[in-house]
DOTOR-371104 format. One record per residue (C-alpha): residue in three letters; x, y, z. Coordinates in nm, 2 decimals. Each point is the difference from the previous one (the first is absolute). Example, Ala and Ser with C-alpha at 12.3 -4.5 7.8 and 13.67 -1.06 7.14 Angstrom:
BEGIN
+------+--------+--------+--------+
| resn |      x |      y |      z |
+------+--------+--------+--------+
|  ALA |   1.23 |  -0.45 |   0.78 |
|  SER |   0.14 |   0.34 |  -0.07 |
+------+--------+--------+--------+
END
This chain:
BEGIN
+------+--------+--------+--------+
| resn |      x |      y |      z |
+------+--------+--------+--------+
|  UNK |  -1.49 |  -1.94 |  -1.70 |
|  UNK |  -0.15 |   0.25 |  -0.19 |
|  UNK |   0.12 |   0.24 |  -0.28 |
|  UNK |  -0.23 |   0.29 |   0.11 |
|  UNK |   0.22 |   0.36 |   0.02 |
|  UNK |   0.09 |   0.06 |   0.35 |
|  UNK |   0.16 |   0.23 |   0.19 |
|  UNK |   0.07 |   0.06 |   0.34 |
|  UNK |   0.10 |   0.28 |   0.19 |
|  UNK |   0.31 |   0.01 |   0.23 |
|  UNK |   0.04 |   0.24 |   0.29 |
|  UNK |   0.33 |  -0.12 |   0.14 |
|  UNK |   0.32 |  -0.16 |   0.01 |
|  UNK |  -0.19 |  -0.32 |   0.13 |
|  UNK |  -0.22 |   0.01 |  -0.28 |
|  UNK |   0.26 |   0.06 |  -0.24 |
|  UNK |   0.22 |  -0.27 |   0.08 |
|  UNK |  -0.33 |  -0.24 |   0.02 |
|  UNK |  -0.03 |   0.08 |  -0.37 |
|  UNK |   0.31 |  -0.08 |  -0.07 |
|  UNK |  -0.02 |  -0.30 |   0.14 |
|  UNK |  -0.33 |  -0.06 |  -0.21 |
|  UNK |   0.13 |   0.12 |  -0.31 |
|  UNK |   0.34 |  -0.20 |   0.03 |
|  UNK |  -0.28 |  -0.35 |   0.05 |
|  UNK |  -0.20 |   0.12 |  -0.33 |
|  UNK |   0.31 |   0.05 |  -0.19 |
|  UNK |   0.00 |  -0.31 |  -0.29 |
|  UNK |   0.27 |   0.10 |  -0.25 |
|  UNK |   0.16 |   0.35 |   0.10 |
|  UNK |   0.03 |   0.24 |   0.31 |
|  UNK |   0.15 |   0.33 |  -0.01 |
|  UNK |   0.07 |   0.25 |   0.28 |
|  UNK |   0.12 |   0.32 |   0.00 |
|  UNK |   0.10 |   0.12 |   0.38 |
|  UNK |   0.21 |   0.26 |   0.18 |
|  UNK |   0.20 |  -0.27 |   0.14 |
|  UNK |  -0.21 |  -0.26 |   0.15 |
|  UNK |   0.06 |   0.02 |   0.30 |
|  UNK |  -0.29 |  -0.06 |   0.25 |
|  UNK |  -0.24 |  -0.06 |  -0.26 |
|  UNK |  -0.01 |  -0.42 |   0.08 |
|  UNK |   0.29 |  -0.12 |  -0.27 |
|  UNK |   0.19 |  -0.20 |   0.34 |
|  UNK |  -0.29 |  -0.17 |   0.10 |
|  UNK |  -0.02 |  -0.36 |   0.02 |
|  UNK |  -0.36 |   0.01 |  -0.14 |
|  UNK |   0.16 |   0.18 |  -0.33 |
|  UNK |   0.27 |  -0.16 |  -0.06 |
|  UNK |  -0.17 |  -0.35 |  -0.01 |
|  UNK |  -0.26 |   0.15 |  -0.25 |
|  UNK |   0.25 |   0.17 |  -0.21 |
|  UNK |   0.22 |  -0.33 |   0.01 |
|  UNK |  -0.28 |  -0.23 |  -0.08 |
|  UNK |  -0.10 |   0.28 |  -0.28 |
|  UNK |   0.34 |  -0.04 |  -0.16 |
|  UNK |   0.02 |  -0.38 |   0.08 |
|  UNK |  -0.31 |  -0.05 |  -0.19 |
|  UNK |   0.10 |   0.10 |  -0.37 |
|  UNK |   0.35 |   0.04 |  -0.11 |
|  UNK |  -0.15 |   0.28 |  -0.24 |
|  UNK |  -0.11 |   0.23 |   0.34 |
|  UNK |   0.17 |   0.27 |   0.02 |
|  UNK |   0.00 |   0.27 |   0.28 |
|  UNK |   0.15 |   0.34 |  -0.03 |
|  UNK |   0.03 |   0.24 |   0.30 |
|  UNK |   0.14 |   0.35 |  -0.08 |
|  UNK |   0.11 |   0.25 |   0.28 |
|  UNK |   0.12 |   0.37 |  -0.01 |
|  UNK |   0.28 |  -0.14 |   0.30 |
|  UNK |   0.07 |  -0.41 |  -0.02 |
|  UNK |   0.19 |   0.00 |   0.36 |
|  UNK |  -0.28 |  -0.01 |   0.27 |
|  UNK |  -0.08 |  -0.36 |  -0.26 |
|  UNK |   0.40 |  -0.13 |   0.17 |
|  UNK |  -0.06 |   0.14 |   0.33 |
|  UNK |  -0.35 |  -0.06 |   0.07 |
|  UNK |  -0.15 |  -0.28 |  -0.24 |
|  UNK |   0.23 |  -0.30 |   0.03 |
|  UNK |  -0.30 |  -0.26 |  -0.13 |
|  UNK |   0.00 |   0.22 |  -0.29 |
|  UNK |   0.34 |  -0.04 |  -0.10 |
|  UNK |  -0.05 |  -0.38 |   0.10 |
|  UNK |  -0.21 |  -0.03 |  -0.28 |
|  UNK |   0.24 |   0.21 |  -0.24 |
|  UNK |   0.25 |  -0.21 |   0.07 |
|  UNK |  -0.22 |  -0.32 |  -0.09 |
|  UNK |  -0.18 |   0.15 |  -0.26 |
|  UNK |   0.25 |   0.26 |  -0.19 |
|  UNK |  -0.12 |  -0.16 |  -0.36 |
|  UNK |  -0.39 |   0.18 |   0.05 |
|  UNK |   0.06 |   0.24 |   0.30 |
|  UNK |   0.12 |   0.34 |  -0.05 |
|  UNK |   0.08 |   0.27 |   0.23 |
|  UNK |   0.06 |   0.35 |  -0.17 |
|  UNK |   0.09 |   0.37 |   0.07 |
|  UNK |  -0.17 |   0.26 |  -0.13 |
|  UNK |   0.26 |   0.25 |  -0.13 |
|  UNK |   0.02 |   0.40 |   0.13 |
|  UNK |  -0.22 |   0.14 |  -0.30 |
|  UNK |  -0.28 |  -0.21 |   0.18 |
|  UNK |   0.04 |   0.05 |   0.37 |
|  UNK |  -0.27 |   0.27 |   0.00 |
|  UNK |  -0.25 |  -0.28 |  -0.07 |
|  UNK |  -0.24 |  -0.06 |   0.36 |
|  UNK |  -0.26 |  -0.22 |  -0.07 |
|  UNK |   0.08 |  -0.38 |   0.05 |
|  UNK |  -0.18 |  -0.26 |  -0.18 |
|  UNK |  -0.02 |  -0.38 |  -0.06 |
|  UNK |  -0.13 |  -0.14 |  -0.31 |
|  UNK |  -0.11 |  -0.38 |   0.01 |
|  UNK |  -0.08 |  -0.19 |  -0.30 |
|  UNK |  -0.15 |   0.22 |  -0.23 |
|  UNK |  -0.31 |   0.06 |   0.22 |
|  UNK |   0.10 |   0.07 |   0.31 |
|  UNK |   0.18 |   0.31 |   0.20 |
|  UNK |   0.05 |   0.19 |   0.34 |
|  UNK |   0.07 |   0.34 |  -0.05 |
|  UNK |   0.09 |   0.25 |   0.32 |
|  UNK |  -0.05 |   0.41 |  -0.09 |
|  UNK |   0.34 |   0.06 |   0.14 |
|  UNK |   0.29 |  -0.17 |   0.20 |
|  UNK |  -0.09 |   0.19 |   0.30 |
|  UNK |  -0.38 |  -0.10 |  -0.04 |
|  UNK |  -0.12 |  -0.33 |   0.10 |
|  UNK |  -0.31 |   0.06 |  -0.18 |
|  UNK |  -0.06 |  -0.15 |  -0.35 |
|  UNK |  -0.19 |  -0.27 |  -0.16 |
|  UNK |  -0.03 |  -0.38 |  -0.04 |
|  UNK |  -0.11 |  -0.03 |  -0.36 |
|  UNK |  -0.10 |  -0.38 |  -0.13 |
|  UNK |  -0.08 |  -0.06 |  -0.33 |
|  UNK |   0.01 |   0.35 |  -0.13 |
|  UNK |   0.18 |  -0.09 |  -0.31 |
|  UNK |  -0.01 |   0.36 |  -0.16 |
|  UNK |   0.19 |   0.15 |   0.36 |
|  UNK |   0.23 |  -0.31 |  -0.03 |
|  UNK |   0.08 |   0.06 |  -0.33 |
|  UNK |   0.06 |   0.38 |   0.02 |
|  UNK |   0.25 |  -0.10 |   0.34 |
|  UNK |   0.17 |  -0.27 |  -0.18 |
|  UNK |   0.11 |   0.24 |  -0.31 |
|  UNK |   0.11 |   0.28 |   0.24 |
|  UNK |   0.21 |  -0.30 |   0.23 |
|  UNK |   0.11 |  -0.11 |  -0.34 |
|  UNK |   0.15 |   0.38 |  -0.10 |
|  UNK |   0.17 |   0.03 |   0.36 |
|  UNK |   0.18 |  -0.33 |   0.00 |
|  UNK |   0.12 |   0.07 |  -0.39 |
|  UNK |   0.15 |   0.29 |   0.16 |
|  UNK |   0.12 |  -0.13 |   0.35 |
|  UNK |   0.35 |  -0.27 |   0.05 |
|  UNK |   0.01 |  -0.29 |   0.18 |
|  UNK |   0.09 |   0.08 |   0.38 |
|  UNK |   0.06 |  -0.33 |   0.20 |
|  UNK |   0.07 |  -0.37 |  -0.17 |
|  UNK |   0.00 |  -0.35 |   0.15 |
|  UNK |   0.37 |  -0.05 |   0.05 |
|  UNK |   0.27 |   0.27 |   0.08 |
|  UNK |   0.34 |  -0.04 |  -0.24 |
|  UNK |   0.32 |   0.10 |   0.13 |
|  UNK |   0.27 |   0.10 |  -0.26 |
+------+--------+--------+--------+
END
């Protein structure tokens, strides 16, 4: 594989959720995703759930970190998803942004520290596939890493009764 800049257009919601799927297979250490509410978008596939589990199966010090504006469609429509929170709480996170944020519109997912999918707004399908871009990577990563400092966890593996 080659560590030329590329990036690829995407004109859809087919094309988005390919490069998801792509992003989520190049992702080696880290993978971040800021969404609406992921629904829709692939996260209950059977295809990405077995990448995302083998991703966290294949280093304890993997971690993946999904952030949402609303964490409910992830309950209702994304069981596999919360299959693999309940088997890997200890390096998957699922976070809220809080009501300061909601305004934010532009979803992204940051792989590594190279790769990224970006979308110009939740109601736009269009974006980009970026892979090894290292300087968009970086300046995604740093803007996930401000959101989440700000945002509270939203869904765990196990539900406590008191």
């Amino acid at each position: 594989m080659s560590d030329d800049l590329q990036h690829t257009a995407l004109n859809g919601t087919a094309d988005y959720i390919a490069a998801l799927d792509t992003l989520c297979s190049l992702a080696q250490h880290n993978l971040c995703v800021f969404e609406k509410n992921f629904e829709g978008i692939g996260f209950n596939s059977e295809a990405r759930h077995d990448t995302l589990r083998r991703f966290l199966l294949a280093n304890p010090a993997n971690r993946l970190h999904l952030l949402a504006h609303d964490a409910r469609p992830i309950v209702q429509h994304c069981p596999r998803l919360m299959l693999l929170l309940r088997q890997f709480g200890h390096s998957m996170h699922i976070y809220q942004t809080p009501q300061h944020l909601q305004h934010l519109s532009e979803p992204f997912a940051v792989a590594d520290d190279s790769h990224y999918v970006r979308r110009f707004h939740f109601d736009d399908p269009r974006g980009i596939l970026a892979q090894h871009d290292v300087e968009g990577a970086r300046v995604l990563k740093s803007r996930f890493a401000e959101m989440w400092a700000s945002s509270h966890p939203a869904l765990s593996a196990t539900t406590l009764g008191l």
